[in-house]
N, C-alpha and C positions, 0 to 999 in steps of 0.2 A: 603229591606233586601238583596236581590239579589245584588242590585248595592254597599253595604257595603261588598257584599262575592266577588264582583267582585274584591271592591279595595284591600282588604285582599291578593286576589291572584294574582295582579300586582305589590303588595309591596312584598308580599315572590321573587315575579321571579324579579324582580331586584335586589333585597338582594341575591340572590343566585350566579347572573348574576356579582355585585360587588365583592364576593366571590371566585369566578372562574378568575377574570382578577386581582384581589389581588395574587392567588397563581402561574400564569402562571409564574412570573419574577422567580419564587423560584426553576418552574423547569424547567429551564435555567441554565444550570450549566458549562458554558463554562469556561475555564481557559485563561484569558487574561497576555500576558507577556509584559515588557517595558525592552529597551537594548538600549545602544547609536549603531550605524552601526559604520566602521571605520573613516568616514568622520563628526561624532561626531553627526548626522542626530537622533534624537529620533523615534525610532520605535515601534509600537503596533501590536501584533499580536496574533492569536491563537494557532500555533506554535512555540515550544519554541527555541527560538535563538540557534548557535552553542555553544558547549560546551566551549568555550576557552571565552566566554561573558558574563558577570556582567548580570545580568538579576534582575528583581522584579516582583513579581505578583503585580497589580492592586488590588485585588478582596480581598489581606491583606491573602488569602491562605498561607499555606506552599510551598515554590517552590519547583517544583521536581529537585533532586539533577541531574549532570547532571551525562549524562551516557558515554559520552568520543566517543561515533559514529555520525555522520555526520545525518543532519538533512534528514524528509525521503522525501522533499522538497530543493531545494538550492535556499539560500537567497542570494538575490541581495546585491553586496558589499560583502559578508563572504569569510573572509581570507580561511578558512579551508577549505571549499568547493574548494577553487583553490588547496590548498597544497594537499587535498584528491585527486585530479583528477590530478596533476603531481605524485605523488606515485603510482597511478594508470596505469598511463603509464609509470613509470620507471617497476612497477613488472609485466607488459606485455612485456616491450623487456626483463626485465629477464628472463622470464619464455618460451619465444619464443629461448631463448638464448641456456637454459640448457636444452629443448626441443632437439633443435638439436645436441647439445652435447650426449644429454644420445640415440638419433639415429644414431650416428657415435661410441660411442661407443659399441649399438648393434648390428651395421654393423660387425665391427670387432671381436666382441665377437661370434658373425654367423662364422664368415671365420673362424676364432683358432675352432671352433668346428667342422665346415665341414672338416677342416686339419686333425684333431685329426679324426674323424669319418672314414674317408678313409685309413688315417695310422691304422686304427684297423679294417679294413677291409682287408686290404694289408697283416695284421699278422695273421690272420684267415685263410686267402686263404692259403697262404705258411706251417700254422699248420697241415692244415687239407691235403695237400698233402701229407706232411710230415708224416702224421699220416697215408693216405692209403699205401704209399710205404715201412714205416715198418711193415704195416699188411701185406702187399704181402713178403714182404723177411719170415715173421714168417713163414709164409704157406708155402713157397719152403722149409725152414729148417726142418720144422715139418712133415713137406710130406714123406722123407727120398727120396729114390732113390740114382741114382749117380749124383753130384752135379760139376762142372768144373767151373775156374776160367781161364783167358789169364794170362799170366805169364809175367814181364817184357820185354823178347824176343817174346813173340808175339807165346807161343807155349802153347798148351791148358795141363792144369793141373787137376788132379779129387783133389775133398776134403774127406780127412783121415774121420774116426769117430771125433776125437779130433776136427780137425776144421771145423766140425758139429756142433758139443756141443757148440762150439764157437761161430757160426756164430750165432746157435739161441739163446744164449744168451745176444749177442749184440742185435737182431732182438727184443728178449721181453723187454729188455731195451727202445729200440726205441720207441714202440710202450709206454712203460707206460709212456714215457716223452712227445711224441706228442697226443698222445688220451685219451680223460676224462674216 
């Protein structure tokens, strides 16, 4: 009896053992492709050929459609892989090109602002002169006292009330046109 249980359980574990090497093909799920190369050479691969090539699945699958980008491998013989890597080095001199364009343009675009920056520093400085020395004319006119001017001949004149009134009027004038 024991050796009828023996063979009972040498026939299950090879049945099981048949059962296990039946499904391993199934989960194998590789995608195999078939594509002529340019030199008309039939190729098999697990990678699927460049986009611009006639392809078939083997396996009767549905082939994935292609996607229009360059393989994430380059195939021996693939046109597109050459054409991808001359574009490639055409839009690195472009890009090396317009690189230094748009830094001669910020060259320039630097100087016109450093120009411009010192020309409004230049009107600033002259403002604000402008703006102390009519606050000083205010203050002598508003001060009162006797006030004298040199006269064409060189002979000293006082100032009237009237060209008092006068002067500080100019003077507050000044002062609202030069100082905020």
């Amino acid at each position: 009896m024991a050796k009828n249980l023996l063979n009972k359980g040498v026939c299950m574990l090879v049945r099981l053992l048949l059962l296990c090497l039946a499904i391993v093909p199934l989960m194998a799920n590789a995608e195999i492709y078939k594509w002529k190369d340019k030199d008309g050479v039939t190729r098999y691969s697990d990678i699927p050929p460049p986009s611009n090539i006639k392809q078939e699945s083997i396996s009767g699958k549905k082939v994935a459609k292609p996607t229009g980008q360059a393989p994430l491998t380059p195939v021996e013989g693939d046109i597109a892989t050459s054409v991808n890597r001359n574009k490639t080095t055409e839009k690195a001199k472009e890009t090396s090109a317009s690189q230094d364009e748009a830094a001669k343009k910020r060259a320039q675009d630097a100087e016109v602002q450093k120009a411009a920056d010192q020309q409004k520093q230049a009107e600033l400085k002259v403002k604000q002169e402008n703006c102390a020395a009519a606050r000083k004319n205010l203050v002598t006119y508003s001060t009162g006292g006797r006030i004298s001017k040199i006269n064409d001949q060189g002979e000293r004149e006082y100032l009237g009330d009237e060209d008092l009134d006068a002067g500080k009027a100019d003077a507050q004038k000044d002062v609202d046109a030069y100082c905020d």
